[in-house]
MIGU-282472 format. One record per atom (N, C-alpha, C): residue number from 1; residue in three letters; atom name; x, y, z. Coordinates in pm, whole numbers, padded with zeros to 5 digits, m for minus. Atoms other than C-alpha are relative to their C-alpha. Example, Ala and Ser with C-alpha at 12.3 -4.5 7.8 and 13.67 -1.06 7.14 Angstrom:
2
node pos->1; code->Ala; site->N; xx->00089; yy->m00119; zz->00000
node pos->1; code->Ala; site->CA; xx->01230; yy->m00450; zz->00780
node pos->1; code->Ala; site->C; xx->00090; yy->00120; zz->00000
node pos->2; code->Ser; site->N; xx->m00082; yy->m00119; zz->m00006
node pos->2; code->Ser; site->CA; xx->01367; yy->m00106; zz->00714
node pos->2; code->Ser; site->C; xx->m00077; yy->00109; zz->00073
//
This chain:
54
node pos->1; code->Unk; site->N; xx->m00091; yy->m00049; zz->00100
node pos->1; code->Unk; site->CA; xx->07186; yy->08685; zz->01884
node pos->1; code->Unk; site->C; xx->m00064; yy->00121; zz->m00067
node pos->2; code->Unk; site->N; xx->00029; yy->m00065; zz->00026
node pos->2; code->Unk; site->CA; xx->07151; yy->09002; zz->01756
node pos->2; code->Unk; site->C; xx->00084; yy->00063; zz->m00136
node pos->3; code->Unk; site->N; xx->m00037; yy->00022; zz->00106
node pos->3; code->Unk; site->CA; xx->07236; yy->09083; zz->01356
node pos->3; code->Unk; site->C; xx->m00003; yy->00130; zz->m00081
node pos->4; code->Unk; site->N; xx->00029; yy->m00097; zz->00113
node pos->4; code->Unk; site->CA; xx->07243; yy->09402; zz->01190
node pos->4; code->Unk; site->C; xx->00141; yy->00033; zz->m00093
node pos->5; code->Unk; site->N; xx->m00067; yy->m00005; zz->00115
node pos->5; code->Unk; site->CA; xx->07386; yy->09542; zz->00856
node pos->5; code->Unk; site->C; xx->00085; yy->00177; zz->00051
node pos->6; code->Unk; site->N; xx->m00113; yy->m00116; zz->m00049
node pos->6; code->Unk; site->CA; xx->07719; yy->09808; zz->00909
node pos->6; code->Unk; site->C; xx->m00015; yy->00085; zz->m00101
node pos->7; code->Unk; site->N; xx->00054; yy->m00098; zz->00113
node pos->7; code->Unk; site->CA; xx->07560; yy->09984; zz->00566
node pos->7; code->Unk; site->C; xx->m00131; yy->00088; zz->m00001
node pos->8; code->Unk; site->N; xx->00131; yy->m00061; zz->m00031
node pos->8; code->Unk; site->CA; xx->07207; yy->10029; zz->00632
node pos->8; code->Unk; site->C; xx->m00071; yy->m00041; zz->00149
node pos->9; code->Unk; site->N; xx->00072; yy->00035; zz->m00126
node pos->9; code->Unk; site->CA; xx->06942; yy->10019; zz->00916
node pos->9; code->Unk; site->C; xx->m00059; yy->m00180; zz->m00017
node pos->10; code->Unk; site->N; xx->00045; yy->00116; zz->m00052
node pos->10; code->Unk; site->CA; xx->06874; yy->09602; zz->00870
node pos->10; code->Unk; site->C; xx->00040; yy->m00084; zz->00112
node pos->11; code->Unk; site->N; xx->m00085; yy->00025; zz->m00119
node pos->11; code->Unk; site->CA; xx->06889; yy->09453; zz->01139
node pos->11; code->Unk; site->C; xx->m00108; yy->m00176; zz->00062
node pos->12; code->Unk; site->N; xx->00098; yy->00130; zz->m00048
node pos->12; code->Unk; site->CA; xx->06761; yy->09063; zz->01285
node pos->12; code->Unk; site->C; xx->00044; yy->m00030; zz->00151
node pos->13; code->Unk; site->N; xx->m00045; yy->00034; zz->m00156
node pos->13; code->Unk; site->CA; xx->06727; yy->08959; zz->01646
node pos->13; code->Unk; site->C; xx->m00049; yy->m00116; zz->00038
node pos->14; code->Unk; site->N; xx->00064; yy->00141; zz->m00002
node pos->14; code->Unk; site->CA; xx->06667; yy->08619; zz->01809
node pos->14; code->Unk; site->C; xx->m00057; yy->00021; zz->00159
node pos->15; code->Unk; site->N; xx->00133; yy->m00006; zz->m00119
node pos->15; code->Unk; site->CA; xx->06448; yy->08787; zz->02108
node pos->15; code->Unk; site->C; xx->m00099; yy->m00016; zz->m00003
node pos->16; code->Unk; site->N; xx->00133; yy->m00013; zz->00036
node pos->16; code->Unk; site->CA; xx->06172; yy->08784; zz->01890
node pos->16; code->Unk; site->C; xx->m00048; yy->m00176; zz->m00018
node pos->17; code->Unk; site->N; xx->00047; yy->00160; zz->m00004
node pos->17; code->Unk; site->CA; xx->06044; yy->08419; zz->01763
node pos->17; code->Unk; site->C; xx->00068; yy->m00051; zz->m00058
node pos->18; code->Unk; site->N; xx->m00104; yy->00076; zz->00088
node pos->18; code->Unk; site->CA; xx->06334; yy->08344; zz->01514
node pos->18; code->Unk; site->C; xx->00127; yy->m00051; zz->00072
node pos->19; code->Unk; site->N; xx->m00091; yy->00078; zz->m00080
node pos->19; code->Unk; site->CA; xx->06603; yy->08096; zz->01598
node pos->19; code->Unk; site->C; xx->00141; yy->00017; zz->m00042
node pos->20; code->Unk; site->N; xx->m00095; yy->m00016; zz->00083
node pos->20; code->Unk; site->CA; xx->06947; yy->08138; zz->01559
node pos->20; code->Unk; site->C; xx->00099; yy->00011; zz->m00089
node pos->21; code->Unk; site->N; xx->00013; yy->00046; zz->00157
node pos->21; code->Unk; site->CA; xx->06953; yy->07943; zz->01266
node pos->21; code->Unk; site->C; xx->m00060; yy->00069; zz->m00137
node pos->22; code->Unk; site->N; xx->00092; yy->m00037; zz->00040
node pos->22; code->Unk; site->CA; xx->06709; yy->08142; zz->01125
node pos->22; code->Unk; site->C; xx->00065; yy->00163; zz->m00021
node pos->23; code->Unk; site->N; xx->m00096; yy->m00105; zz->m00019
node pos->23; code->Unk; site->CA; xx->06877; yy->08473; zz->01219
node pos->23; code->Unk; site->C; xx->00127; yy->00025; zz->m00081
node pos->24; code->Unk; site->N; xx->m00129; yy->m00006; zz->00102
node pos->24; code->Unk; site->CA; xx->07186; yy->08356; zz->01032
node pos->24; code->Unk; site->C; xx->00007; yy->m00045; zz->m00134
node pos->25; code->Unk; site->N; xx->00062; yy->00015; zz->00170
node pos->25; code->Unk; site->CA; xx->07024; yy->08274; zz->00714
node pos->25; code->Unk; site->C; xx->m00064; yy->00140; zz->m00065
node pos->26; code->Unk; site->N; xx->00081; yy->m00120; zz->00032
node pos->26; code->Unk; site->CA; xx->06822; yy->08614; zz->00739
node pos->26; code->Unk; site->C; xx->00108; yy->00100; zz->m00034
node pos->27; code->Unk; site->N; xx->m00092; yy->m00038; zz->00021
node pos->27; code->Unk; site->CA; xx->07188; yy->08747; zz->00752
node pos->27; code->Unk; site->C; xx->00085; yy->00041; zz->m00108
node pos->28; code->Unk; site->N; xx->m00074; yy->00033; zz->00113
node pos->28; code->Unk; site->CA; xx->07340; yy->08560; zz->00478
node pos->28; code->Unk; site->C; xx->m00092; yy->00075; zz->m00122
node pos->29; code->Unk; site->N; xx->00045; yy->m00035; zz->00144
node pos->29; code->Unk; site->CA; xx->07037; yy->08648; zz->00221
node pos->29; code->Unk; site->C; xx->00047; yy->00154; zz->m00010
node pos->30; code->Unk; site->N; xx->m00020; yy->m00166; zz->00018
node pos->30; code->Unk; site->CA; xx->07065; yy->09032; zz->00316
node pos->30; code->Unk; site->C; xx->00153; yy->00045; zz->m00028
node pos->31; code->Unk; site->N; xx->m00120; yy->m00054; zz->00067
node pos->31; code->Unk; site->CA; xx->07430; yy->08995; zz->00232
node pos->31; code->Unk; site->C; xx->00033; yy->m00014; zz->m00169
node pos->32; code->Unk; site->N; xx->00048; yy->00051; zz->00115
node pos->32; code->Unk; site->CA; xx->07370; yy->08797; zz->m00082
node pos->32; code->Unk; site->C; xx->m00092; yy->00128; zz->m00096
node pos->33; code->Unk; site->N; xx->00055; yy->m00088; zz->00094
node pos->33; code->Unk; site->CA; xx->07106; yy->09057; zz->m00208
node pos->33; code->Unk; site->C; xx->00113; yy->00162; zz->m00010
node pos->34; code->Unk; site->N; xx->m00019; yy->m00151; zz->00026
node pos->34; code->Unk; site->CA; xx->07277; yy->09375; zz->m00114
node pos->34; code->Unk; site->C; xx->00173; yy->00015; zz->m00007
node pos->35; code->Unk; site->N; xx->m00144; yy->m00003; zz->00044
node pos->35; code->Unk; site->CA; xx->07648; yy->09315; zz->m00080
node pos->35; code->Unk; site->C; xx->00052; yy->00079; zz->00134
node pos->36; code->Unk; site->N; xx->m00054; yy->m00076; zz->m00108
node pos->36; code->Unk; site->CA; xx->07653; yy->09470; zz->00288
node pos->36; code->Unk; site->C; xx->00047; yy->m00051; zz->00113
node pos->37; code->Unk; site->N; xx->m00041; yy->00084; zz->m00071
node pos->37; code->Unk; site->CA; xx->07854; yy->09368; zz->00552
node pos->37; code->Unk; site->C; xx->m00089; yy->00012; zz->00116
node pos->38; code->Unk; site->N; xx->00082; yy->00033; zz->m00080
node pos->38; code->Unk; site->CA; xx->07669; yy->09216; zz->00858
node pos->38; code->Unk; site->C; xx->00076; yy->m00067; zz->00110
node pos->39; code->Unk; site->N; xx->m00075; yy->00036; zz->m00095
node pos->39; code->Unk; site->CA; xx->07807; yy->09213; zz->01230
node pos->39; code->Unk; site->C; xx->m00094; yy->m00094; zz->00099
node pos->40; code->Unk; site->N; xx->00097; yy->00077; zz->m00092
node pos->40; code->Unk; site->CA; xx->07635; yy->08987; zz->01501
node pos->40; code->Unk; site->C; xx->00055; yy->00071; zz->00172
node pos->41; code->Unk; site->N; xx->m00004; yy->m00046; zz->m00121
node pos->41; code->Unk; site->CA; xx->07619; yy->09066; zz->01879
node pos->41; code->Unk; site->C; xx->m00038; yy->m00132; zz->00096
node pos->42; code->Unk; site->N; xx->00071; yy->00102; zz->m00047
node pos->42; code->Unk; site->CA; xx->07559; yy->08790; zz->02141
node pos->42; code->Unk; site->C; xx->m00091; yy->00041; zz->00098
node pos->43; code->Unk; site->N; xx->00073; yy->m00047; zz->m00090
node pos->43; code->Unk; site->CA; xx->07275; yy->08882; zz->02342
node pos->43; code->Unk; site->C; xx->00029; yy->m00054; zz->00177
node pos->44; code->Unk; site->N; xx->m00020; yy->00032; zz->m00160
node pos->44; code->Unk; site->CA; xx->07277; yy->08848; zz->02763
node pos->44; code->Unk; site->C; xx->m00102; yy->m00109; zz->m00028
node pos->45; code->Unk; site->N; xx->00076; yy->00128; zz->m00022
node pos->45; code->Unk; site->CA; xx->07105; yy->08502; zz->02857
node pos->45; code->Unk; site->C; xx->m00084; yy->00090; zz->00048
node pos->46; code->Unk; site->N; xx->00097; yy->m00030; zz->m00108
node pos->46; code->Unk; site->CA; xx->06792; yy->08568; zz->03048
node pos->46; code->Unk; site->C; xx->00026; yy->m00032; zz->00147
node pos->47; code->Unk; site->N; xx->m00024; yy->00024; zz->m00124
node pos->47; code->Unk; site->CA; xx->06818; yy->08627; zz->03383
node pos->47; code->Unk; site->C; xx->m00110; yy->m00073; zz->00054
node pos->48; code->Unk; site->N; xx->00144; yy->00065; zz->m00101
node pos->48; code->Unk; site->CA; xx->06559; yy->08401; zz->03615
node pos->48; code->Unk; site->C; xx->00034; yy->00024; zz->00155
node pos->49; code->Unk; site->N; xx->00032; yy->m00059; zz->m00121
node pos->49; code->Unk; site->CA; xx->06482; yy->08515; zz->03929
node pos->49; code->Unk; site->C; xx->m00059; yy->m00116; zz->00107
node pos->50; code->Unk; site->N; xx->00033; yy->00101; zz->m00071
node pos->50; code->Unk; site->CA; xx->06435; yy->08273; zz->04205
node pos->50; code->Unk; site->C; xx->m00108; yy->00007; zz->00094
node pos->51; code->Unk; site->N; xx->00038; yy->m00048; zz->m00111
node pos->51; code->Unk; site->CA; xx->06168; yy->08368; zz->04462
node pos->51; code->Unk; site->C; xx->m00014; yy->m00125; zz->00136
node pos->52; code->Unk; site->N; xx->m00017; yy->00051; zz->m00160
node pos->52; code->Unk; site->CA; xx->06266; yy->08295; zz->04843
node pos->52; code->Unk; site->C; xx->m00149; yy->00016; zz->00074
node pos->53; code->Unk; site->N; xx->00144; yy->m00036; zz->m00117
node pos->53; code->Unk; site->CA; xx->05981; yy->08229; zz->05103
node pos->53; code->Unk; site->C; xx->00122; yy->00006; zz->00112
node pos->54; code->Unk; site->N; xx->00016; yy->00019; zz->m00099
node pos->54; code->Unk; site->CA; xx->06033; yy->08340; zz->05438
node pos->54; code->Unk; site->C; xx->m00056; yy->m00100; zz->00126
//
């Protein structure tokens, strides 16, 4: 999940170590303090790669 503010450059992502619980609390306070609205994005899953033997 990916979280930034449509006023300023804040912005939270859940690639890093925060969960997306965590992400949407980091959301809520930065709307709470500043009064700016805040869009989310859903990030692509991770792709996994299988490797074939010959």
């Amino acid at each position: 999940m990916y979280k930034y503010c449509l006023e300023c450059g804040w912005q939270v992502s859940t690639s890093g170590d925060l969960t997306e619980r965590e992400a949407s609390e980091a959301a809520i306070e930065h709307f709470v303090e500043t009064g700016h609205a805040v869009e989310s994005l859903r990030l692509p899953s991770p792709v996994v790669f299988e490797e074939t033997h010959s």
